[in-house]
VEXDREN-2710 file (C-alpha; in Angstrom, 1 decimal):
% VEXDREN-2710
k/r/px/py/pz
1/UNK/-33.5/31.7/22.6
2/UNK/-30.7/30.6/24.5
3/UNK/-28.2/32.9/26.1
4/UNK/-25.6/31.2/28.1
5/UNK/-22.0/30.3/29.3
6/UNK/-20.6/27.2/30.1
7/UNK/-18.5/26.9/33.3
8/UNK/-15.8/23.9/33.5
9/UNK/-15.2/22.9/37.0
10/UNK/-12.8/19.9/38.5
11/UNK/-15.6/17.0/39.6
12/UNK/-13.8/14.0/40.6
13/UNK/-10.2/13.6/41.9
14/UNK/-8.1/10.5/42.6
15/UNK/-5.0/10.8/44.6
16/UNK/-2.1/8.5/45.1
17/UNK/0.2/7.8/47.9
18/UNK/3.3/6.6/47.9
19/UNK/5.6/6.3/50.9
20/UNK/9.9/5.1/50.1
21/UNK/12.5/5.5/51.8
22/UNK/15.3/7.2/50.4
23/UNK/18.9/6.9/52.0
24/UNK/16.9/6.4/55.2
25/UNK/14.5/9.1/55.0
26/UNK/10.9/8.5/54.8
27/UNK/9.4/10.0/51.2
28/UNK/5.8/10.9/51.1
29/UNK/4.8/11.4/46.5
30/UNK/1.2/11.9/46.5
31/UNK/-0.2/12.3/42.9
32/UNK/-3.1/13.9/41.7
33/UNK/-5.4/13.1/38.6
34/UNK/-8.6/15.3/38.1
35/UNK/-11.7/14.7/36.5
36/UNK/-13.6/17.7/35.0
37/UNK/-17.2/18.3/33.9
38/UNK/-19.1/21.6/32.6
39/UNK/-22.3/23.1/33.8
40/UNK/-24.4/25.7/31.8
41/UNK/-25.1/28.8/33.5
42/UNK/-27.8/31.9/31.6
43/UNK/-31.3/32.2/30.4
44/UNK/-33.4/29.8/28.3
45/UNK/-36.6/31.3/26.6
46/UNK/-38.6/28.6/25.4
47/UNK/-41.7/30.3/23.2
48/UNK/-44.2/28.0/21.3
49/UNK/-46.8/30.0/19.3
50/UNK/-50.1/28.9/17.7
51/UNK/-51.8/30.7/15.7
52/UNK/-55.8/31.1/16.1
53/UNK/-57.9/30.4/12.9
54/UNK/-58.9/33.6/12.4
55/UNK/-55.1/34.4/12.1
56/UNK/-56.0/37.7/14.9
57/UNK/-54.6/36.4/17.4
58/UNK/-51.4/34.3/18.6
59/UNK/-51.6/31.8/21.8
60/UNK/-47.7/31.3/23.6
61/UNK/-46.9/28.5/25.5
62/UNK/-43.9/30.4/27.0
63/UNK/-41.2/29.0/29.6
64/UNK/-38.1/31.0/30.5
65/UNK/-35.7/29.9/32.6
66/UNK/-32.8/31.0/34.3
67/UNK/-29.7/29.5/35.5
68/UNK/-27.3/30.4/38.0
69/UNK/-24.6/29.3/40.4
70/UNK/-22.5/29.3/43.2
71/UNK/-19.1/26.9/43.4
72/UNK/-18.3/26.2/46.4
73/UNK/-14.7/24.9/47.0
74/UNK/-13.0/22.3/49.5
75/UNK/-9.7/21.8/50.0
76/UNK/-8.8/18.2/50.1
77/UNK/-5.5/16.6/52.3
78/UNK/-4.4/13.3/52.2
79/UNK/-2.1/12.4/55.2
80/UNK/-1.3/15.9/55.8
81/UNK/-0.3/16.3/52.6
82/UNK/-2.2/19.3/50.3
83/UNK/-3.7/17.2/47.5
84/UNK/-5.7/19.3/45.8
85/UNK/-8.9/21.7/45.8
86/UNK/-12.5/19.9/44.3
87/UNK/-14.9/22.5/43.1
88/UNK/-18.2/21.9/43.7
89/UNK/-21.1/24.2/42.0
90/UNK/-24.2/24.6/43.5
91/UNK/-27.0/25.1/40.5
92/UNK/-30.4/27.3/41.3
93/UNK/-33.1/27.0/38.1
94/UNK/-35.8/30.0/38.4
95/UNK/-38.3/29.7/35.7
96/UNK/-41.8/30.8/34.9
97/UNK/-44.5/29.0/33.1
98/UNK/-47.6/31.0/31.4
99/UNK/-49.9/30.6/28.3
100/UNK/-50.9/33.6/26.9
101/UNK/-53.0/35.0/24.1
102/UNK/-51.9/38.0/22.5
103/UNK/-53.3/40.1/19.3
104/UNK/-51.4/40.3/15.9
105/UNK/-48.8/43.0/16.9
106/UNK/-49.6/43.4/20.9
107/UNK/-46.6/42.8/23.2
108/UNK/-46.4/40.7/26.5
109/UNK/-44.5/41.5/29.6
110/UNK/-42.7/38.2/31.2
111/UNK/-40.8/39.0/35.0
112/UNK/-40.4/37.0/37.8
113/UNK/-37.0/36.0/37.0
114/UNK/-35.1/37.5/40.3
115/UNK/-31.6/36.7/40.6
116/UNK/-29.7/37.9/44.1
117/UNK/-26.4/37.8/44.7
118/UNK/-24.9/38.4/48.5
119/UNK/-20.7/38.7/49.0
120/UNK/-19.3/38.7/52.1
121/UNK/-15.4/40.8/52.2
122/UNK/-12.6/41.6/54.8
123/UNK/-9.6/43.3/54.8
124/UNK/-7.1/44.7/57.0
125/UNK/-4.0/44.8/58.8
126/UNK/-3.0/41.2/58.8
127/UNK/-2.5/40.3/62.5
128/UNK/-4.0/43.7/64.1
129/UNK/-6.9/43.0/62.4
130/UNK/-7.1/39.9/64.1
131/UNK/-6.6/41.2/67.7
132/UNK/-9.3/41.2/70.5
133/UNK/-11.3/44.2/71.1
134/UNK/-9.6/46.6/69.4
135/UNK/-9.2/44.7/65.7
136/UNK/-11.7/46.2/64.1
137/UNK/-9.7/49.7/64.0
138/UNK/-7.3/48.2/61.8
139/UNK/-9.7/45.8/59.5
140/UNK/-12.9/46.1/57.2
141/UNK/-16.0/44.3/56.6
142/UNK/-17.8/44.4/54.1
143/UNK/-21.7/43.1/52.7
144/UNK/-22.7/43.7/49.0
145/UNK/-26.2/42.5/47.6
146/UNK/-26.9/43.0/44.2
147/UNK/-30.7/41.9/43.2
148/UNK/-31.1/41.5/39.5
149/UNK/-34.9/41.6/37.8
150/UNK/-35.4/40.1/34.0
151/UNK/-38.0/41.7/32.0
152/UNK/-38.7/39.9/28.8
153/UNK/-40.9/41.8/25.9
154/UNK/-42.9/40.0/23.5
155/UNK/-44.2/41.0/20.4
156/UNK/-45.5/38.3/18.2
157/UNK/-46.1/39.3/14.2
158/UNK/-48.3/36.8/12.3
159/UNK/-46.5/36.7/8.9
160/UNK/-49.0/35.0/6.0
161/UNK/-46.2/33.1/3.9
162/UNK/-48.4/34.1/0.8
163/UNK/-48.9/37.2/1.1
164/UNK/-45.1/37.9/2.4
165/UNK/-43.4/36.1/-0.8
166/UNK/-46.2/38.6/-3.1
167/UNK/-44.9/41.9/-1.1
168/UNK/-41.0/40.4/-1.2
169/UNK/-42.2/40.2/-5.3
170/UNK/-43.5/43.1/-5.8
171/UNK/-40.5/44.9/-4.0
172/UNK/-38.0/43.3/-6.0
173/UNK/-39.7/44.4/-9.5
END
């Protein structure tokens, strides 16, 4: 089970500069081509079942995953000149690794997923805001953390391919 998003972001940049001088005046061009890649962001839930010979009981090799980012971004200037921005994502991968063995019909719990988030603001008056001592009675600051904790439920149903094509039979007739 995958559930996901794919983010594009600008890798790889190559910039040109070109100086000429027009009716005496120096000419700076600087030209830009970008390179972008992708980067897949969400959960993975990796579940392989076996099923024990007494068909009671179903063993799980279960692996979920979850992946999340943060792009950073940098500014980039060529001889004073703004060229650009490169946007660089930084990837975290939080996943969980059990085997399990779980009656016909019985459910497993799977956490340990955590994902926090922290965001830094400010706003205010621009330039009061920024004075000594007494900016901060024209500005803001503010700190959110949001903390986020998967729960993934289980239920495994042993189906007999058999005796599930006699009841689909019997059903239609």
């Amino acid at each position: 089970m995958t559930v996901n998003r794919k983010i594009r972001y600008i890798s790889d940049m190559d910039v040109d500069v070109e100086t000429s001088i027009v009716e005496g005046i120096s000419v700076t061009t600087v030209s830009v081509d970008t390179d972008t890649d992708e980067v897949t962001v969400g959960v993975v839930f990796d579940v392989r079942p076996t099923v024990s010979a007494d068909r009671r009981y179903v063993q799980m090799d279960m692996a979920p995953t979850l992946l999340t980012h943060e792009m950073g971004v940098f500014d980039l200037r060529v001889y004073g000149a703004e060229a650009g921005v490169v946007m660089l994502p930084t990837l975290t991968t939080t996943e969980v690794r059990d085997t399990v063995s779980v009656p016909d019909g019985g459910t497993i719990i799977v956490g340990g997923l955590l994902y926090t988030e922290e965001e830094k603001g400010e706003t205010g008056v621009p330039i009061l805001s920024k004075l000594p001592l007494i900016g901060w009675l024209f500005g803001r600051r503010a700190e959110t953390y949001t903390m986020d904790n998967m729960i993934i439920l289980v239920t495994p149903h042993i189906i007999l391919q058999p005796e599930e094509e006699e009841r689909v039979l019997k059903e239609a007739f």
